[in-house]
LUMKOL-98594 format. One line per field, with one value per residue (C-alpha): x, y, z; residue number from 1; chain. Coordinates in nm, 3 decimals, always signed. Each point is the difference from the previous one (the first is absolute). Layout:
BEGIN
xx <- [X,...]
yy <- [Y,...]
zz <- [Z,...]
pos <- [NUM,...]
unit <- [A,...]
***
This chain:
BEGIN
xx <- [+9.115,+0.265,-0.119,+0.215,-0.024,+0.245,+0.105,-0.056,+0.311,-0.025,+0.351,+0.042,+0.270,-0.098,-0.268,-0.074,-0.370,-0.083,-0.296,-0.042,-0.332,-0.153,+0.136,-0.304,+0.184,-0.358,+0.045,+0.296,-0.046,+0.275,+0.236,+0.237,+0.222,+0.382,+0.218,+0.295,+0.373,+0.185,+0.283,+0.055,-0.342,-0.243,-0.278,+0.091,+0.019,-0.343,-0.166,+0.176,-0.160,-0.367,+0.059,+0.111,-0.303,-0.268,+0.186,+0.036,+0.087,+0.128,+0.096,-0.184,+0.206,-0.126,+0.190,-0.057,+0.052,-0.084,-0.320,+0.166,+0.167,+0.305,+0.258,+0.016,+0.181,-0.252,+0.008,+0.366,-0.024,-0.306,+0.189,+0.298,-0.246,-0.141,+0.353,+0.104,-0.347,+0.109,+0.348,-0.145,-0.147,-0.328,-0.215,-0.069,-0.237,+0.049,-0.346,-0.104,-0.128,-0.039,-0.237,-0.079,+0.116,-0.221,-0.236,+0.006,+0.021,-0.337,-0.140,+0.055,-0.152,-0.304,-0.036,+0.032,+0.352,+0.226,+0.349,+0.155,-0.200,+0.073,+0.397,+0.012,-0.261,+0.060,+0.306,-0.198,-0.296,+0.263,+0.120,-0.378,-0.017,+0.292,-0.068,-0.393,+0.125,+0.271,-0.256,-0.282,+0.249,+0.117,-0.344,-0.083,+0.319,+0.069,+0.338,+0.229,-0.023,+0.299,+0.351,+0.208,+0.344,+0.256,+0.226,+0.276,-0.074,-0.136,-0.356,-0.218,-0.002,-0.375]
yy <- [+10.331,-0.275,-0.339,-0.303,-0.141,+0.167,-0.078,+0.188,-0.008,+0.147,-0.034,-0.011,-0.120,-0.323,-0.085,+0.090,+0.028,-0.106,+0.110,-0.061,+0.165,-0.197,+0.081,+0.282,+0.217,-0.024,-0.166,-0.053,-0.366,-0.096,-0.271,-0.104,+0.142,-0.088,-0.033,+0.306,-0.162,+0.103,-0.067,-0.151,+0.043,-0.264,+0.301,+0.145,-0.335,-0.031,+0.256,-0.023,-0.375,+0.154,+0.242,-0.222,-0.254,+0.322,+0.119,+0.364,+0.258,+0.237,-0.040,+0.317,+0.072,+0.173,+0.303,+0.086,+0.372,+0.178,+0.182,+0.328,-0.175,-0.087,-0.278,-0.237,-0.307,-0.193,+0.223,-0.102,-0.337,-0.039,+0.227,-0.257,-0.361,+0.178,+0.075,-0.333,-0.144,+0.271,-0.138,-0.331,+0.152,+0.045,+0.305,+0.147,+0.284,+0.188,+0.141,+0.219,-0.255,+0.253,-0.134,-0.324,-0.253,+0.222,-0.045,-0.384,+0.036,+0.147,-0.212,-0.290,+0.088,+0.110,-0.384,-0.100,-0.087,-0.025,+0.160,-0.317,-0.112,+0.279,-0.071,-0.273,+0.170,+0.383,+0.020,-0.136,+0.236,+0.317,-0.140,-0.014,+0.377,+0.094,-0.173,+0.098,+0.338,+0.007,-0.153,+0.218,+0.316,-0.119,-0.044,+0.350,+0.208,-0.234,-0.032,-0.256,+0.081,+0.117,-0.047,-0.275,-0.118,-0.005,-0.253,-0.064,-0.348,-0.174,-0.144,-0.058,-0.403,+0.008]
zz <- [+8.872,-0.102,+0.027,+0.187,+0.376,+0.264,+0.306,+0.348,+0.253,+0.335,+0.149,+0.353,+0.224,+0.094,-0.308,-0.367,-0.092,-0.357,-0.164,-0.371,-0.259,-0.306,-0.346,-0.053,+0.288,+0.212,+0.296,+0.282,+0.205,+0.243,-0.112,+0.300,+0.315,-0.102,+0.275,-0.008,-0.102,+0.276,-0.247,-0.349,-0.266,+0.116,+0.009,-0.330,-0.145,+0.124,-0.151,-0.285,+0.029,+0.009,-0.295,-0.225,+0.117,-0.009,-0.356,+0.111,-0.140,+0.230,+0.415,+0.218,+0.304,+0.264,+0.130,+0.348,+0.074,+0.317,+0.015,-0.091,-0.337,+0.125,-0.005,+0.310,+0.072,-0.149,-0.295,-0.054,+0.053,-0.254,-0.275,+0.079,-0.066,-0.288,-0.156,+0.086,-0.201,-0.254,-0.070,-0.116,-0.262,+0.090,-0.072,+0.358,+0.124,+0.293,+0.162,+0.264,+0.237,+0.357,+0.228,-0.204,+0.325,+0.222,-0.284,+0.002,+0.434,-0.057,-0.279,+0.186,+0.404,-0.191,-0.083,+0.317,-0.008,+0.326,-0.052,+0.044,-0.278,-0.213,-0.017,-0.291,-0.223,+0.090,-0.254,-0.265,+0.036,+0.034,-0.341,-0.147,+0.106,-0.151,-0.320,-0.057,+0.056,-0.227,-0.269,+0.102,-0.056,-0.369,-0.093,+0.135,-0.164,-0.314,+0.129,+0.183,+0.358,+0.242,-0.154,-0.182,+0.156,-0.221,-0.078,-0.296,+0.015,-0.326,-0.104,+0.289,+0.073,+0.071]
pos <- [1,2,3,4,5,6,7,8,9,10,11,12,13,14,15,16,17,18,19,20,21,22,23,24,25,26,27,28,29,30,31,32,33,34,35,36,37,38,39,40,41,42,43,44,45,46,47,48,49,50,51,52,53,54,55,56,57,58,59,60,61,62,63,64,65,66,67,68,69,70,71,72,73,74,75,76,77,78,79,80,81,82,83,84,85,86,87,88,89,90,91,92,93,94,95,96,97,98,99,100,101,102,103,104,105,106,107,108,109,110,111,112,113,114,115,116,117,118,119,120,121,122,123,124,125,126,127,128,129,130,131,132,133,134,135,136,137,138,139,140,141,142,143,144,145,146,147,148,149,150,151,152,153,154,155,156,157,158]
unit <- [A,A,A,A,A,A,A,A,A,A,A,A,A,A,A,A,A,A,A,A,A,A,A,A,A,A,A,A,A,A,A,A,A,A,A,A,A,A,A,A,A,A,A,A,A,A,A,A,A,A,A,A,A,A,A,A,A,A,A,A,A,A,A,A,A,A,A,A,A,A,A,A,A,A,A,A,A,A,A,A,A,A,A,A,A,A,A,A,A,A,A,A,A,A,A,A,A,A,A,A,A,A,A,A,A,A,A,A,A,A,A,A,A,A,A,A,A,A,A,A,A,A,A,A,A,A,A,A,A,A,A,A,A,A,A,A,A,A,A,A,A,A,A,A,A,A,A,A,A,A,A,A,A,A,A,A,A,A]
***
């Protein structure tokens, strides 16, 4: 299991959960809900922002595939934030992350939470699945879980 704090990102249209996990790898624990750029990098800057502030060592992105494993909309537009996190430099994950908003849906009515009430917090607790999973997978297999997106650019800024 490599040591270092990551970060969680559940990209969604109109939000970007962040999740980050202490430097032993053990535990997920929501961070924020960044507002989506409709243009420019205010969001990437953001998390960027929160790496650099959690020292991470890596950025887990989740990759939303349909049930039967394959690419959506939302697939594409996640690959696309996590190449544009990518091309700063910054090591980036891509993860299975099917079902992990339905997950957090769940999660969150079994406290007692109305829908309406769900909306801020629902990213962030999609990104805390996403990221205890990828952890919990790493420590079962001994390796790095899902796949790495490449980049040519230089040392990672983080």
């Amino acid at each position: 299991m490599r040591l270092g704090a990551r970060l969680g990102i559940d990209v969604g249209r109109a939000r970007i959960g962040v999740a980050r996990c202490d430097a032993g790898a053990m535990l997920a624990t929501p961070v924020e809900t960044v507002p989506r750029a409709a243009d420019g990098d205010a969001d990437i800057e953001r998390i960027l922002e929160i790496a650099r502030e959690h020292d991470v060592i890596e950025i887990v992105v989740g990759n939303p595939l349909s049930l039967s494993g394959t690419s959506t909309p939302s697939t594409d537009d996640a690959v696309a934030f996590a190449q544009r996190l990518a091309s700063t430099g910054t090591p980036v994950r891509l993860v299975d992350e099917r079902l992990s908003t339905v997950s957090a849906q769940q999660a969150l009515r079994a406290t007692g939470k109305s829908t309406r009430k769900q909306r801020p917090i629902v990213d962030q607790v999609a990104a805390v699945i996403i990221l205890q999973h990828a952890i919990d997978a790493e420590r079962a297999s001994e390796r790095p879980p899902g796949r790495t997106i490449e980049t040519d650019e230089g040392p990672s800024p983080l």
